[in-house]
VEXDREN-2710 file (C-alpha; in Angstrom, 1 decimal):
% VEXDREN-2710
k/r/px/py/pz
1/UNK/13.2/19.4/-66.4
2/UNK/14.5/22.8/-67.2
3/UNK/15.2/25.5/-64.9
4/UNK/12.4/27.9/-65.5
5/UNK/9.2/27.8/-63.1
6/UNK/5.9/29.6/-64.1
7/UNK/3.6/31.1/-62.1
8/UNK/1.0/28.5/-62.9
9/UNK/3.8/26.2/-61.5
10/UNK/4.5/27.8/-58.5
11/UNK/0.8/27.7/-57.5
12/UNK/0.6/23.9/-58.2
13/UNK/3.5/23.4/-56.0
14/UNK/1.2/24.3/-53.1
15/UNK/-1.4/21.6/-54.3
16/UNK/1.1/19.2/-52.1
17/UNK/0.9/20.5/-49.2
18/UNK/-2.8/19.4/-48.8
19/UNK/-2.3/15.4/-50.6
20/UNK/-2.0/13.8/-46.9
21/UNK/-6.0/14.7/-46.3
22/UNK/-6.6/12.7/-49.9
23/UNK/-5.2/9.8/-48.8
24/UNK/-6.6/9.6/-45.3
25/UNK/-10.2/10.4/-46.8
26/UNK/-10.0/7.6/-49.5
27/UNK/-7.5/5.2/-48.8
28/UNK/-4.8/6.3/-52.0
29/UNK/-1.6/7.5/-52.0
30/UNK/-2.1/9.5/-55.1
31/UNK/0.6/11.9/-55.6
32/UNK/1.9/11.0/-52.0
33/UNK/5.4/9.0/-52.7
34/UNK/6.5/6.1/-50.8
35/UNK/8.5/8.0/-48.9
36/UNK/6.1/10.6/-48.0
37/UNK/3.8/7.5/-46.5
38/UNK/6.5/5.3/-45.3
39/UNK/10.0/5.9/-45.3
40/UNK/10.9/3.9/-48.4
41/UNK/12.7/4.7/-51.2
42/UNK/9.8/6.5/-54.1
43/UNK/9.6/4.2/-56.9
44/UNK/5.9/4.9/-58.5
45/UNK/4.5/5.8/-61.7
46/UNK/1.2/7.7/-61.8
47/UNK/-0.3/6.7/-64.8
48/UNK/-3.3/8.9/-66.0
49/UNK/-5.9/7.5/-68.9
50/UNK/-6.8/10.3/-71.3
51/UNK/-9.6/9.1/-73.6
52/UNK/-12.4/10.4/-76.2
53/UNK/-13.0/11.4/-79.8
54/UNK/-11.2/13.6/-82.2
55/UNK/-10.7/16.5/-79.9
56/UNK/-9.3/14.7/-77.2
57/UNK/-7.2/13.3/-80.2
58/UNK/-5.7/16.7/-80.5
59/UNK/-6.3/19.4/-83.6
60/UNK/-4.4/22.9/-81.9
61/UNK/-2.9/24.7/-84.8
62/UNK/1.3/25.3/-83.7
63/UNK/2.8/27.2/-86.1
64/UNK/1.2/26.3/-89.6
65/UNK/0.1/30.1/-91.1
66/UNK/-1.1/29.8/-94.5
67/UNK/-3.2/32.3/-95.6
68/UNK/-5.9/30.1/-97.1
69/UNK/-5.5/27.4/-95.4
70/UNK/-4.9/28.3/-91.7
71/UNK/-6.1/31.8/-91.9
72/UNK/-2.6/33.4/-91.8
73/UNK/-2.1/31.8/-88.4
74/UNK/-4.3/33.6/-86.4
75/UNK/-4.9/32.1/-83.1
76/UNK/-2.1/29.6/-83.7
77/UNK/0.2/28.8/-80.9
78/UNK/3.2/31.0/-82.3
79/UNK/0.9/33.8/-82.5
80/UNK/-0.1/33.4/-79.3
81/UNK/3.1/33.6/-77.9
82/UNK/3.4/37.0/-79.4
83/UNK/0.6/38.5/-78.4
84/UNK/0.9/39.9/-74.1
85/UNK/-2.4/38.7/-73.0
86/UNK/-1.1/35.2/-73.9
87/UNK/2.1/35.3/-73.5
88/UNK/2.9/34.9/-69.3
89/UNK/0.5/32.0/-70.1
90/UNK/2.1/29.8/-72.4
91/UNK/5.5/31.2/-71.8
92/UNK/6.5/27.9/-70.2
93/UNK/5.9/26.0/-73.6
94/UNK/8.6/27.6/-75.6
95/UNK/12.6/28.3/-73.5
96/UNK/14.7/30.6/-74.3
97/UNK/16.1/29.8/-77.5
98/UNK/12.8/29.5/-79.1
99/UNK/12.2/25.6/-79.2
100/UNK/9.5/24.1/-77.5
101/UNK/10.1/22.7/-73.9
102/UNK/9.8/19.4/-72.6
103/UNK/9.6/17.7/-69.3
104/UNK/11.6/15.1/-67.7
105/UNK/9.0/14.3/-65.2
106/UNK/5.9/13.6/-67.4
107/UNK/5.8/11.4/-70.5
108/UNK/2.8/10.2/-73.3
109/UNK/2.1/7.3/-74.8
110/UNK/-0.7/7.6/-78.3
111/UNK/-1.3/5.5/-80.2
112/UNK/-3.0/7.4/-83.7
113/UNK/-5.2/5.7/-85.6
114/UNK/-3.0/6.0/-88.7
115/UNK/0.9/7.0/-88.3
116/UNK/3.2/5.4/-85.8
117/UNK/2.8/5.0/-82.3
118/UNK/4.3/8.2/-80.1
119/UNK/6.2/7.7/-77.1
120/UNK/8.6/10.3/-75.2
121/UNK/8.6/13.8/-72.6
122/UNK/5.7/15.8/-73.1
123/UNK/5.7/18.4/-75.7
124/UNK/4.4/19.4/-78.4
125/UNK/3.0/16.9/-81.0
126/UNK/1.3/14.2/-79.1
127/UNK/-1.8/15.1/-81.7
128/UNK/-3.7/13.1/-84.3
129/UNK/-1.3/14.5/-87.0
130/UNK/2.1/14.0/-87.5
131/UNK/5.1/16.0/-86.8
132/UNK/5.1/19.0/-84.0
133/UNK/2.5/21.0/-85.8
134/UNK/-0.5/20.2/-83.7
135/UNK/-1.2/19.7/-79.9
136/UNK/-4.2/18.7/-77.6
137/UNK/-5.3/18.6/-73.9
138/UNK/-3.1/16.6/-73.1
139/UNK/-0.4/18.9/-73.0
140/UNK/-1.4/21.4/-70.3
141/UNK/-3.1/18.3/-68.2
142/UNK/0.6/16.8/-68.6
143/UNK/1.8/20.5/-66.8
144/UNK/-0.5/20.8/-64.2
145/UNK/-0.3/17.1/-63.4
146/UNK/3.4/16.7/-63.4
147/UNK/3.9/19.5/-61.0
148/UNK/1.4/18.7/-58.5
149/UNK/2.9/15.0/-58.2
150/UNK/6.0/14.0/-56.8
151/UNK/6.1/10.8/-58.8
152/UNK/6.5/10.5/-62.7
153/UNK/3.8/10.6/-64.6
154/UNK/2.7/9.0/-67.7
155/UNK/-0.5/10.3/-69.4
156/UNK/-1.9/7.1/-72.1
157/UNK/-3.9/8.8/-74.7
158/UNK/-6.8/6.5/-76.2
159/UNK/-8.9/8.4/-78.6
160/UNK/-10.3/8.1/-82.2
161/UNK/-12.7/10.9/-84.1
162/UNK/-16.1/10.1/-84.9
163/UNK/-16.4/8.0/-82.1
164/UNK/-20.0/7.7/-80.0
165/UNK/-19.7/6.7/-76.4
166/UNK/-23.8/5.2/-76.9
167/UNK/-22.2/2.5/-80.0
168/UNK/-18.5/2.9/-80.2
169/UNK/-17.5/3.4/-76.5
170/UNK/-20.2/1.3/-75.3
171/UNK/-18.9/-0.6/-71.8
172/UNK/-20.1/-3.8/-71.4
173/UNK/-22.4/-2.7/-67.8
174/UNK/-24.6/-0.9/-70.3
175/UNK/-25.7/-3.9/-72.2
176/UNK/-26.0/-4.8/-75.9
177/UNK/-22.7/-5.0/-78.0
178/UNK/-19.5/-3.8/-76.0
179/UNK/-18.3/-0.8/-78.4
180/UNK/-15.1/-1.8/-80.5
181/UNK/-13.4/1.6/-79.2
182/UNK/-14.1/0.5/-75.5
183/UNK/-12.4/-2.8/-76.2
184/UNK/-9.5/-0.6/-78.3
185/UNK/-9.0/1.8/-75.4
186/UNK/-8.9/-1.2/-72.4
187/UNK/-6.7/-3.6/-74.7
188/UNK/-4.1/-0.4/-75.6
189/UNK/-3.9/0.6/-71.9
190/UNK/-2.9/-2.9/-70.9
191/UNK/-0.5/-2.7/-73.7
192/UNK/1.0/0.1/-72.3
193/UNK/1.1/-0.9/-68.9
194/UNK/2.9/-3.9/-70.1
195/UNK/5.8/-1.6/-72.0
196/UNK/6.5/0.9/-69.4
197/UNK/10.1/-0.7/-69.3
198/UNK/10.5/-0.9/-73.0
199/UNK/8.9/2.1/-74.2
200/UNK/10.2/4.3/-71.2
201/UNK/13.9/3.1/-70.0
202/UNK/13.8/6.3/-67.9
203/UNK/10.7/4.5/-66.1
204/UNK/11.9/0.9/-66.0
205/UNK/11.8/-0.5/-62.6
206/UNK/8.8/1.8/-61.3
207/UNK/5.6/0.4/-60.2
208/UNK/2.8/2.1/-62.2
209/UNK/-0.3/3.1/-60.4
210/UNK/-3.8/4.3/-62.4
211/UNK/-4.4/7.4/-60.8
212/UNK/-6.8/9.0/-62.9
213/UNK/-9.5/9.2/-66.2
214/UNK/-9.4/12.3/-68.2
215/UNK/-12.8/11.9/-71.0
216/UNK/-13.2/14.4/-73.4
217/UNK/-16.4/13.6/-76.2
218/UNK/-19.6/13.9/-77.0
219/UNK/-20.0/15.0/-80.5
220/UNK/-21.2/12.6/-82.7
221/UNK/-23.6/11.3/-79.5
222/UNK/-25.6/14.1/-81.0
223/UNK/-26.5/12.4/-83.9
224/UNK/-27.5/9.2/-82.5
225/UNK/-30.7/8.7/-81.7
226/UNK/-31.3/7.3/-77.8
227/UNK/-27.8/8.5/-77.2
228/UNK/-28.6/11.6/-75.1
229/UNK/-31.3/10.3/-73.4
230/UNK/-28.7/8.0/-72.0
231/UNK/-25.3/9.1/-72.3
232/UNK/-25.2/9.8/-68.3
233/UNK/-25.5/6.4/-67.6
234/UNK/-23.8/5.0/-70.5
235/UNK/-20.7/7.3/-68.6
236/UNK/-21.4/5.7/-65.7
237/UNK/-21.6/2.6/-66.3
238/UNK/-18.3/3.2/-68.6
239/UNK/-16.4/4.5/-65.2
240/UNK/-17.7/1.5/-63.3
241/UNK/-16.2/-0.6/-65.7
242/UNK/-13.0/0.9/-66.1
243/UNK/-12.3/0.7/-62.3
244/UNK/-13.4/-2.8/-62.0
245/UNK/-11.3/-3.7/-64.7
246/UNK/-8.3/-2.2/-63.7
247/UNK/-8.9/-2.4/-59.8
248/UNK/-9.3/1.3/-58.8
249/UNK/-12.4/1.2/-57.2
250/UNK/-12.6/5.0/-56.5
251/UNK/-10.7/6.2/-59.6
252/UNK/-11.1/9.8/-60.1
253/UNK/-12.8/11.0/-63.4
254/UNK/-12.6/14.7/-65.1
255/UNK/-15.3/14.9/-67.6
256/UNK/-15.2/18.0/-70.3
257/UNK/-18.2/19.4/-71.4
258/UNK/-18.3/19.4/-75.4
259/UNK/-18.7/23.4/-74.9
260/UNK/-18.1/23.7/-78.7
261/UNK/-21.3/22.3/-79.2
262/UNK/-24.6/24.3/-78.8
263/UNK/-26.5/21.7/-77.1
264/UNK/-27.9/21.9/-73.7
265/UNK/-29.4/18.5/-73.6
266/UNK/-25.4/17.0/-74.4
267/UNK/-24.5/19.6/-71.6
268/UNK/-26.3/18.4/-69.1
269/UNK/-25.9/14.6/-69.9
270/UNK/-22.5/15.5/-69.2
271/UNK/-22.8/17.1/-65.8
272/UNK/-25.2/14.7/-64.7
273/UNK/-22.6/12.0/-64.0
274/UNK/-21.0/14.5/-61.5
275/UNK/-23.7/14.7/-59.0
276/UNK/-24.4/11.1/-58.9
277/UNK/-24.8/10.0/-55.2
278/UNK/-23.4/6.3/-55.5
279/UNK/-20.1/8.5/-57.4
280/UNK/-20.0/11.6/-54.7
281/UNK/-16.9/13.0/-54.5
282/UNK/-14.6/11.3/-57.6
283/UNK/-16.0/12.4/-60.4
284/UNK/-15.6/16.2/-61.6
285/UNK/-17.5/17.9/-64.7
286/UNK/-15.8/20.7/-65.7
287/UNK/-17.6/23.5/-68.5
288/UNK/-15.9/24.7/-71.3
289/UNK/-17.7/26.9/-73.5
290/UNK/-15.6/29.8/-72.6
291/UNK/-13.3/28.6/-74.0
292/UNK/-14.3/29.2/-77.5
293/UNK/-12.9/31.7/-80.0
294/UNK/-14.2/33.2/-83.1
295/UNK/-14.0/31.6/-86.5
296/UNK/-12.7/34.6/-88.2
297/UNK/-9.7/34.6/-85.2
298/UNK/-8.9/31.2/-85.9
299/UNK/-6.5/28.7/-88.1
300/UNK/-9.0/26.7/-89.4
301/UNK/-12.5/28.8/-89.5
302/UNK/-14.6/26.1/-91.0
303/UNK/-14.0/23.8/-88.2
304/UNK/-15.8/24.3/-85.5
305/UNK/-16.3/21.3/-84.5
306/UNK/-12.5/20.9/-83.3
307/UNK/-12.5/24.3/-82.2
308/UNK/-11.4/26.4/-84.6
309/UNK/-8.0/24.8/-84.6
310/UNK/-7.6/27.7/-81.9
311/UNK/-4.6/26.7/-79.5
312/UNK/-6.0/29.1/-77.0
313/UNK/-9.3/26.5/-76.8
314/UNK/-6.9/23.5/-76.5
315/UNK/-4.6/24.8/-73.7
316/UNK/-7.5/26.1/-71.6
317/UNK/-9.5/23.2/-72.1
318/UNK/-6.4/21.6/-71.1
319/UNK/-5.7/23.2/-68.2
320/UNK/-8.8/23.5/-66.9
321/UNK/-9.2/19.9/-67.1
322/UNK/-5.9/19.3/-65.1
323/UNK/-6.6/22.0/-62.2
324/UNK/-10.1/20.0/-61.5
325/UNK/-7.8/16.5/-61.7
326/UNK/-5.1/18.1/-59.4
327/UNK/-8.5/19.5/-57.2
328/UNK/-10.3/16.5/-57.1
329/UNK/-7.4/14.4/-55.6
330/UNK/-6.0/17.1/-53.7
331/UNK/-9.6/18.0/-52.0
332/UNK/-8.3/21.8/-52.3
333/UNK/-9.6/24.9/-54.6
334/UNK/-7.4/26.5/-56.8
335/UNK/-7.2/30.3/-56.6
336/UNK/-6.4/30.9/-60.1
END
């Protein structure tokens, strides 16, 4: 990893200093090594499942600036970068001869639905599109993650656009026909687990341990009908099944709230799962609708439904998503 330590960082760092009262509460060692809990030599992987529809997939404008097509760049990531409200932000993104940073500590696996899988450090690119013109949550969750833990990290993207979670993510608890995307997303995970070695030589050896589930969808739920009234316990029933199938009974969850979309009743769906009483205390909803930026301040103003394209949206949603990760394993606030 490079040299350079940001402010957000530095306040992650402390997030350590509390892990001990995580795993005495529930039994983990997440983000504690192996030598932190027992003398031995680390020699972990904390593997985080990032899953969803097309704006967990990724659609934050970089550096494309047409004028017609991506509004002249406003709101793009390079823009961004100039502009001093931004910039001590994202300044961690980009070094100091201008190219975009990359860690040594965290690493992605995604798989898009069409183009070649991608593998490597986070950075940018990790998005739907190809090339290092697009980015999504996954990069700022990849930041705050990787400097709260003292183990590697590998974040295993599993996403598709126009998915539902009441048809297409459907886990088998909920009944009916298991959704082809939840069979996708448990079948590529397994995948991945199984290539750590392979597609990760700096990993090979390491143990990997699912440590958290990162879901970020809800759109096209909206236009399905039943799917509201019981996306809450379609979720459930979705978490219950991923830690049963992969042996984490308490497996902490981050839900984002689809806060590009004006609908309470989705909003709420969402939330619901977070005050559950037979999930208290591992699952965390987290609001995003401030997150939103105007059309005409945007890349790509006729697309609201991925957020304007705004990069802003995407790193905030990002990192918002990553502190209440970081939080909910931690069992300590933020202050920023």
């Amino acid at each position: 990893m490079g040299s350079w330590i940001s402010p957000m960082e530095r306040e992650l760092m402390s997030f350590t200093k509390s892990l001990f009262f995580y795993g005495l509460v529930f039994g983990l060692s997440i983000f504690l090594s192996a030598e932190a809990i027992g003398g031995e030599k680390p020699n972990l992987i904390r593997v985080f499942l990032l899953a969803g529809q097309s704006n967990m997939e990724g659609h934050a404008v970089v550096d494309l600036d047409h004028e017609d097509h991506y509004n002249g760049g406003r709101g793009n990531l390079e823009k961004l970068l100039e502009d001093p409200n931004w910039k001590p932000r994202l300044s961690h993104l980009r070094d100091k001869n201008g190219e975009w940073t990359s860690r040594d500590d965290v690493f992605v696996r995604y798989r898009p639905e069409r183009g070649p899988l991608k593998t490597g450090p986070l950075s940018i690119g990790y998005a739907v599109h190809e090339g290092k013109h697009h980015f999504g949550p996954e990069l700022q969750i990849g930041h705050r993650l990787g400097q709260a833990s003292k183990d590697p990290v590998l974040l295993i993207k599993t996403c598709w656009g126009g998915r539902s979670l009441h048809v297409d993510f459907r886990p088998p608890s909920a009944g009916g026909k298991t959704g082809p995307a939840y069979k996708q997303m448990v079948k590529e995970i397994h995948e991945a687990l199984a290539k750590i070695d392979q597609e990760f030589p700096q990993l090979a050896g390491r143990k990997p341990v699912i440590s958290g589930f990162f879901w970020f969808q809800g759109w096209n739920d909206m236009y399905q009908d039943g799917a509201l009234e019981n996306y809450s316990q379609n979720f459930l029933h979705l978490v219950d099944d991923l830690r049963k199938e992969f042996k984490v009974p308490r497996l902490p969850v981050v839900i984002g709230q689809t806060g590009n979309a004006d609908n309470s009743q989705l909003h709420a769906a969402q939330e619901a799962p977070s005050k559950s009483d037979s999930h208290k205390g591992t699952i965390a909803y987290v609001p995003t609708r401030q997150f939103r930026y105007k059309a005409e301040d945007s890349p790509n103003k006729t697309h609201g439904h991925h957020w304007f394209g705004h990069a802003g949206s995407y790193f905030e949603v990002g990192d918002a998503m990553g502190k209440a990760m970081v939080e909910l394993i931690s069992g300590k606030k933020s202050k920023r």
